[in-house]
C-alpha atoms as one frame of an Amber mdcrd trajectory, in Angstrom:
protein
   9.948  -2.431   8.372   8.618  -5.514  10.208   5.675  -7.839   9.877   4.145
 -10.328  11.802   2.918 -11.955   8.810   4.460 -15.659   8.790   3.131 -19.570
   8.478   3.302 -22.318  10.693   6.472 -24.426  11.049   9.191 -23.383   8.720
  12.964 -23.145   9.647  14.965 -19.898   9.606  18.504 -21.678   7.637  21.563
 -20.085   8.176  20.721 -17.104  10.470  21.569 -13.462   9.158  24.605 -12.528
   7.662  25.212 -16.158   6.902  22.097 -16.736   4.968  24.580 -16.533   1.834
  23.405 -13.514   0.650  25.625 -10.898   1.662  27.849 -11.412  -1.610  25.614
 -10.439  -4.063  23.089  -8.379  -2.510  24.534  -5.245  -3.213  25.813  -6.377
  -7.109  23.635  -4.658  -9.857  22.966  -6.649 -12.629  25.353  -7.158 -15.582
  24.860  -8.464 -18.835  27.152 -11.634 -20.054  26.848 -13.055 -24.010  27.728
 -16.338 -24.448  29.869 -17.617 -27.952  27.486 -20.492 -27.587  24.712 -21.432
 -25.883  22.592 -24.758 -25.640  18.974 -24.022 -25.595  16.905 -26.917 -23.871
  13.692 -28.023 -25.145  12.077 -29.224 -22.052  12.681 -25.878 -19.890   9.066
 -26.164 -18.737   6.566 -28.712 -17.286   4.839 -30.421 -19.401   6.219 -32.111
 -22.579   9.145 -31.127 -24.227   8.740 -28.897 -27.147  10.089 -30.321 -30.658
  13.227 -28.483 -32.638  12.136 -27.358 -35.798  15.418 -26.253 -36.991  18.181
 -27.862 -38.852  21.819 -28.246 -38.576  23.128 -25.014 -40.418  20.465 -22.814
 -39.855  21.061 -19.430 -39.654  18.471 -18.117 -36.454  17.426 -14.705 -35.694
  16.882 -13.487 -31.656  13.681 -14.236 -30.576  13.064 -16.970 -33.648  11.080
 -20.140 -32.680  13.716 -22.976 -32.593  10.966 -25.569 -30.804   7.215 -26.069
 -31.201   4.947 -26.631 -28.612   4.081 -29.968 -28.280   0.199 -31.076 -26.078
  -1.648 -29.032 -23.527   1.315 -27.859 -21.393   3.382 -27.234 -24.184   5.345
 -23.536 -24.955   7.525 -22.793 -27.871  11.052 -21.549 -27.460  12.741 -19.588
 -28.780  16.697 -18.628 -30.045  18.514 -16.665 -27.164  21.035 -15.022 -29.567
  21.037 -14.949 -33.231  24.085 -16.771 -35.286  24.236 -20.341 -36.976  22.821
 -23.506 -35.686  25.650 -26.061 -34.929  23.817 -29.279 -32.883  20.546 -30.507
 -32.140  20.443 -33.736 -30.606  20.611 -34.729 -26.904  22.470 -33.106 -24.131
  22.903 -33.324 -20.586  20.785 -31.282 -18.524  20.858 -30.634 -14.740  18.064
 -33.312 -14.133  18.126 -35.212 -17.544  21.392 -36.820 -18.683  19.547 -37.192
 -22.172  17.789 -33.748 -23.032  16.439 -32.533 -26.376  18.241 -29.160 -27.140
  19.469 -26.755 -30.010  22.958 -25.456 -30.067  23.788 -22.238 -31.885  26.740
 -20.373 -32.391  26.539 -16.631 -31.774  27.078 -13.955 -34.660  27.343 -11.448
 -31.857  24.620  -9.145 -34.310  21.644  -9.672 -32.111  19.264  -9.073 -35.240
  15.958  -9.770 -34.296  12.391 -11.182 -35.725   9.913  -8.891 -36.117   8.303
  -8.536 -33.109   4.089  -7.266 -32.304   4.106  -5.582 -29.492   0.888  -5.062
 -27.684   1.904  -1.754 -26.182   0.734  -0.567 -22.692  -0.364  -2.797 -20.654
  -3.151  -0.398 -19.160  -4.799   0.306 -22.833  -3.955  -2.740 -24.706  -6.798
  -5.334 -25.673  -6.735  -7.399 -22.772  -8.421 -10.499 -25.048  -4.621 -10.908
 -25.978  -2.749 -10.431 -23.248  -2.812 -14.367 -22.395  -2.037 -15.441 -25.777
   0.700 -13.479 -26.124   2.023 -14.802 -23.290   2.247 -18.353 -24.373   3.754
 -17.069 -27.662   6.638 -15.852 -25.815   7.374 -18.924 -24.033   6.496 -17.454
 -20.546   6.932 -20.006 -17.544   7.381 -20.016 -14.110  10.679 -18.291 -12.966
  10.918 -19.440  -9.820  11.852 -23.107  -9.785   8.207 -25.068 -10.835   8.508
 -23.174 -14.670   4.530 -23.854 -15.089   3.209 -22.671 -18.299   1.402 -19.409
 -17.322  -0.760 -19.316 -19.814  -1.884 -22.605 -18.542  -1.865 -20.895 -15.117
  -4.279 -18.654 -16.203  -6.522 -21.183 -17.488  -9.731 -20.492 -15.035 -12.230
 -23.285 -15.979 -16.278 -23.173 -15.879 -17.272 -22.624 -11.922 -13.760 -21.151
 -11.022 -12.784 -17.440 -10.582  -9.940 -15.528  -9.573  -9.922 -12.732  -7.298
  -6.435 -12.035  -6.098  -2.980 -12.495  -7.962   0.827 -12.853  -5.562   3.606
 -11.885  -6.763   6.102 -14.316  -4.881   9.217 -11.319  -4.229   9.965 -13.218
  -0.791  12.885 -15.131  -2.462  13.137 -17.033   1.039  15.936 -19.871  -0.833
  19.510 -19.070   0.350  22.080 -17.208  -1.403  19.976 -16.376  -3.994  19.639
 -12.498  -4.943  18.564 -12.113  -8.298  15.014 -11.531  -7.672  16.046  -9.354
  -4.881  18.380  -7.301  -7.692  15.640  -7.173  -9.967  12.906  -5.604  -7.776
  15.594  -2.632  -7.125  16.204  -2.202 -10.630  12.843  -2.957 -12.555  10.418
  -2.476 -10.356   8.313  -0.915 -12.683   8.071  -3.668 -15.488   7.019  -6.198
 -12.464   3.952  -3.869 -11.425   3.876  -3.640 -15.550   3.616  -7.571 -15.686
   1.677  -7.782 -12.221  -1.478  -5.390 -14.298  -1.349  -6.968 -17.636  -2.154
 -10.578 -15.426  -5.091  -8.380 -13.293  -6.268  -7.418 -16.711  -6.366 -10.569
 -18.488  -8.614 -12.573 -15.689 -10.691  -9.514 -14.802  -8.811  -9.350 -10.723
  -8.839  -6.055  -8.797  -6.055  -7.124  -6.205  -2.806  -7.858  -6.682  -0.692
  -8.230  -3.834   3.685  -8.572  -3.960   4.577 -10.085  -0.926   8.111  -9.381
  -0.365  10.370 -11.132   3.385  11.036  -7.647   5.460  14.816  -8.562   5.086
  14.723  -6.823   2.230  13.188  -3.024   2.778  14.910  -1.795  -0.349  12.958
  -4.067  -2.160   9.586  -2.913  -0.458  10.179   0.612  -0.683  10.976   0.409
  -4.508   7.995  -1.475  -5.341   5.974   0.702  -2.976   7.189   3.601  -5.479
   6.698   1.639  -8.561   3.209   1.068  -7.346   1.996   4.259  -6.770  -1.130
   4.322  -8.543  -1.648   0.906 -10.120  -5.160   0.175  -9.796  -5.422  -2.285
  -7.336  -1.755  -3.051  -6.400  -0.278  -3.112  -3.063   2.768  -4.283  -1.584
   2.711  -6.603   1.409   6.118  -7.287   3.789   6.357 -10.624   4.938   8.342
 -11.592   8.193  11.680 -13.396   7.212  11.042 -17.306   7.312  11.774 -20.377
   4.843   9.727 -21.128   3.343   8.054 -18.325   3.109   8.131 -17.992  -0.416
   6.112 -21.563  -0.539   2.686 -21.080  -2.855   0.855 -22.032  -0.456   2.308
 -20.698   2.527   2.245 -17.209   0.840  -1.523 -17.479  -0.229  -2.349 -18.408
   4.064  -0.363 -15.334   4.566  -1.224 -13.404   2.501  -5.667 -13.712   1.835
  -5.714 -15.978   4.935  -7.050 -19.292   2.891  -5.541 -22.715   3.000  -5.541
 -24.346  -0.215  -6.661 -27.934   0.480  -5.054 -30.922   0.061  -4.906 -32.123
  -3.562  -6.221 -28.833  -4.586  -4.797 -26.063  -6.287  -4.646 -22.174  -5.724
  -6.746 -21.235  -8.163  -9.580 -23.596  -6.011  -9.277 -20.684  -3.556  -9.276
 -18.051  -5.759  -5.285 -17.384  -6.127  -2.927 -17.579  -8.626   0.375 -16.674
  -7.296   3.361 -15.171 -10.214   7.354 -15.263  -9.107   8.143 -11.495  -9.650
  10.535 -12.310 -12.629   7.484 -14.255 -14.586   5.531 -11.329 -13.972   8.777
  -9.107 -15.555   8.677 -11.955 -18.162   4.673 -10.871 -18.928   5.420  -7.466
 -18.990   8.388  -7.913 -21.645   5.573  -9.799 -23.603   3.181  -7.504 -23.536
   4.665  -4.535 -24.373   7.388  -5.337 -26.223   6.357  -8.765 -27.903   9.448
 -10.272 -26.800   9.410 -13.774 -26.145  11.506 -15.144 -22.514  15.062 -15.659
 -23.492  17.126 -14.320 -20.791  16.806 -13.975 -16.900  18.638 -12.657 -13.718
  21.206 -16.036 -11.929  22.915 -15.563  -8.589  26.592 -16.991  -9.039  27.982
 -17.304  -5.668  29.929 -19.259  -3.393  33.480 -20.296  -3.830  33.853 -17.749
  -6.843  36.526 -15.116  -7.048  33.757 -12.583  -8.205  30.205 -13.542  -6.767
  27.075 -11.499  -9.106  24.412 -11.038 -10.626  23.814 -11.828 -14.117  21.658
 -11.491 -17.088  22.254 -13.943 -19.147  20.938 -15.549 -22.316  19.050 -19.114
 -21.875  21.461 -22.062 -22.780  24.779 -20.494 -21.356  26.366 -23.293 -19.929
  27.688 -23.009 -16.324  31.041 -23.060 -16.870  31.084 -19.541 -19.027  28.814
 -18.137 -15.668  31.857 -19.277 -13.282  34.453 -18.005 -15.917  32.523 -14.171
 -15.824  33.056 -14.230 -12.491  36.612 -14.893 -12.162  36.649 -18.447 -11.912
  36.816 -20.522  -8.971  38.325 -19.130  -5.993  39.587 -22.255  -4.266  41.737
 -24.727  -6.406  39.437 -26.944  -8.809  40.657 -30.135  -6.953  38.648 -28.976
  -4.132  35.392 -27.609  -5.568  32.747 -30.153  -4.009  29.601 -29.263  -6.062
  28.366 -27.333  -8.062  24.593 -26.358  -7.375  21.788 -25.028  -9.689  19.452
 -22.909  -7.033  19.907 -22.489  -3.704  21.137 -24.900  -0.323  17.485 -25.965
   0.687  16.238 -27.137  -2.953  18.955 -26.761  -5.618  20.019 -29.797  -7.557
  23.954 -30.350  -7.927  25.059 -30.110 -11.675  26.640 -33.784 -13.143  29.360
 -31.068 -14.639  29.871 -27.613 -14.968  28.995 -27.770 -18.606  24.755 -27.803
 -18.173  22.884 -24.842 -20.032  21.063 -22.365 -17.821  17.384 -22.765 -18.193
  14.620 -20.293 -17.607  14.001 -21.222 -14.160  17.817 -21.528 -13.024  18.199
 -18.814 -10.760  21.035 -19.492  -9.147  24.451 -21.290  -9.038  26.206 -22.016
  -5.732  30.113 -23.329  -5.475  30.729 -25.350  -2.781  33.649 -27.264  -1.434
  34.641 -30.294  -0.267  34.363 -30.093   2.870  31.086 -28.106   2.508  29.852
 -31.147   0.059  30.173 -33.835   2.440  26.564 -35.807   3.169  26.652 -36.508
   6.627  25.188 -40.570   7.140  22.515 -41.147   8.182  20.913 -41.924  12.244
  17.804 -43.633  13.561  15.379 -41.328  14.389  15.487 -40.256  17.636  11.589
 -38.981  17.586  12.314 -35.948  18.694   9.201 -34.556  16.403  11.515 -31.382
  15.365  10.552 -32.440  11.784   6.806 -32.314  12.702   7.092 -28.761  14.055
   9.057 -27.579  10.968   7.051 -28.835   8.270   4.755 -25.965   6.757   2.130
 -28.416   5.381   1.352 -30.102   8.800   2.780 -33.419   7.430   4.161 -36.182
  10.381   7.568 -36.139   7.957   8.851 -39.140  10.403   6.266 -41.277   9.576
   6.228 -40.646   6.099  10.239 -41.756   6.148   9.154 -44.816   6.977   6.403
 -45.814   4.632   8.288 -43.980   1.646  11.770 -46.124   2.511   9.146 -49.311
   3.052   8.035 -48.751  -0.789   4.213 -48.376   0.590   3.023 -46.576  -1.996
  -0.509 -46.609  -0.478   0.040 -45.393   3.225   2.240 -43.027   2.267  -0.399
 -41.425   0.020  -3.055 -41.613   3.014  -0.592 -39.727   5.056  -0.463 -37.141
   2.439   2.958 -37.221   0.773   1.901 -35.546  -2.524   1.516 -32.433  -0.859
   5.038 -32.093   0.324   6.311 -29.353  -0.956   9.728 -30.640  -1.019  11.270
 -27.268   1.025  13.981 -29.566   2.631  12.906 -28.049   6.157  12.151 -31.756
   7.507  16.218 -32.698   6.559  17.718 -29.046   7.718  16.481 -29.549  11.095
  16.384 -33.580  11.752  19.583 -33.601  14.410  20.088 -37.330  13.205  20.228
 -36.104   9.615  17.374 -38.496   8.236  17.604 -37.304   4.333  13.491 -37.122
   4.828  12.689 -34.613   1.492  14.737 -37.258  -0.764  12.586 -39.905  -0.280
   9.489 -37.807   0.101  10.150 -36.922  -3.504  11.290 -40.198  -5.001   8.077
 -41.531  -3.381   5.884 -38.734  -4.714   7.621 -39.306  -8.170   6.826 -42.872
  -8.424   3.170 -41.992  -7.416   2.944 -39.241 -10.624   4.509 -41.829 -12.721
   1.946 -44.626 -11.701  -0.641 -42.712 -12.223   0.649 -41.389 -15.201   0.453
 -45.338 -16.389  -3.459 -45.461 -15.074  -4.158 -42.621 -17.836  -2.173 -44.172
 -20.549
């Protein structure tokens, strides 16, 4: 089941069998409770939403614990039901200070009341977007952009084709792989209450051909959907890239500074669009998701598991580590090209996490750094165009300026430009503390 469908540039990281995924392809899903979990209240972009219970609050599954707070802003909601014991700061993966609510489960799982919408075919589709944001929907696949906010088409813009992103290009992970195979159904579910809700005939799920399980169970699940087909994409990182997948995919480049929607294209991850359909249908808000747990673990899987487990109880499921803790390196949340190592094993799971990777010491060594040897490799691996040895320059100079007029905010950040640089320039790490100082300067400007 090949394609010839692909981008420019990209790198093809760890070849094969050693892509890190042969350990938990095959694993079905399984369910792990946490006795506590810590429930962030910045899982999304955008501000962080604000508890608004107490210390000693009993919570129900599904209960608001955090209101939304400004435009980007989603509510979230209690992961298991039981007795609040902290709210204050915690350390997060990225934020040694984060906002969160910790609850102790009762094990009883006794929900709110719920209001379904029903099918997602018949239901009003007014309030398929609303519900959405009630149930705290983001992005699954690493950005965790509000999709109601997604699906906010402004005056003059239109939408004409939604992506579901199944390519899940990022090594070792397999969760969105597992969940194709075994839901396939609620993602076409989610995939038509989007269609619905903007008014788009075409909705495309654009899955890498390294996975024609995958293909052929969506192709099934499909089967008469209005206006759903499924797309194989050849194998490639980053293939799963927004807006690498919307070239592939409709042919249209989405320009510089612009967004997808500017060329007609919003593009889901297949476990938001799960996430949609669980809203829709159900009413129930996003308080659980699929995480890869692989690497140097006894047992490497697949699990479901409630937002705020903490890392630790993940690695503990699945037999602990399987080299002695003296010589466990890192600890990664995602996958080798983009994931961010944990400060300690202790960080709650989020709704984006979908993946945690044990690595040793040896594995965790960074390698020093060379001159460049202007070799251009970087240049032909870069999937936005971008000159990423240039860039390295102005970006380690502090030119905030040139580094914009060569285009750094578009960087995607893939980690292509480092995986293939023979004199192992870390390029994407100051790509993105450059573009971050750029968001937070202009950030300033609007204050």
């Amino acid at each position: 089941m090949s394609s010839n469908r692909t981008f420019r540039g990209g790198v093809h990281p760890l070849h094969g069998s050693h892509e890190g995924k042969a350990p938990t392809r095959g694993e079905a899903v399984r369910d792990y409770i946490a006795q506590t979990v810590t429930i962030l209240m910045g899982m999304h972009l955008g501000a962080p939403s604000t508890p608004c219970v107490q210390v000693g609050d009993h919570v129900k599954l599904g209960q608001p614990i955090g209101e939304p707070v400004g435009f980007l802003g989603l509510p979230v909601h209690a992961s298991v039901s039981g007795e609040v014991v902290a709210v204050g700061p915690v350390q997060s993966v990225t934020n040694p200070s984060a906002m969160a609510v910790t609850i102790k489960n009762d094990f009883k799982d006794e929900w709110v009341p719920l209001n379904p919408l029903g099918d997602v075919e018949t239901c009003p589709a007014d309030q398929i977007v609303p519900a959405i944001k009630a149930a705290g929907v983001c992005g699954m696949g690493g950005a965790s952009f509000p999709t109601h906010v997604k699906f906010a088409v402004k005056e003059g813009q239109y939408c004409d084709t939604i992506i579901l992103n199944g390519a899940e290009c990022e090594t070792h992970l397999t969760c969105d792989h597992r969940l194709m195979l075994e839901d396939s159904k609620r993602i076409v579910d989610g995939l038509r209450a989007a269609m619905r809700a903007l008014g788009v005939k075409k909705g495309v799920i654009a899955i890498e051909d390294n996975k024609p399980d995958a293909i052929e169970a969506m192709r099934k699940a499909a089967q008469g959907r209005e206006g759903v087909e499924v797309m194989p994409l050849l194998t490639k990182y980053p293939q799963g890239g927004e807006k690498q997948l919307i070239h592939v995919v409709t042919g249209r480049e989405v320009p510089t500074k612009k967004l997808p929607l500017d060329v007609h294209v919003i593009v889901l991850n297949v476990g938001t669009a799960k996430a949609i359909a669980d809203a829709v249908i159900d009413g129930r808000p996003l308080i659980s998701r699929i995480t890869t747990v692989t690497g140097h673990v006894k047992k490497p899987s697949n699990l479901r598991v409630r937002v705020g487990t903490p890392v630790s109880d993940l690695i503990r499921e699945c037999g602990g580590y399987s080299i002695p803790e003296s010589d466990v390196g890192k600890v990664v949340m995602g996958g080798a090209m983009t994931g961010f190592p944990c400060p300690h094993d202790r960080v709650p799971v989020a709704k984006a996490n979908n993946g945690v990777v044990v690595y040793s010491q040896r594995e965790a060594v960074e390698l020093e750094e060379s001159p460049c040897i202007r070799c251009g490799r970087c240049i032909d691996a870069c999937p936005i165009g971008l000159n990423p040895c240039k860039l390295k320059y102005l970006c380690d100079a502090g030119d905030m300026k040139r580094a914009g007029e060569e285009n750094v905010m578009d960087c995607v950040v893939c980690g292509s430009c480092s995986y293939i640089c023979p004199a192992r320039r870390r390029l994407t790490t100051s790509f993105k503390a450059m573009k971050d100082k750029i968001a937070a300067e202009a950030r300033k400007g609007k204050g």
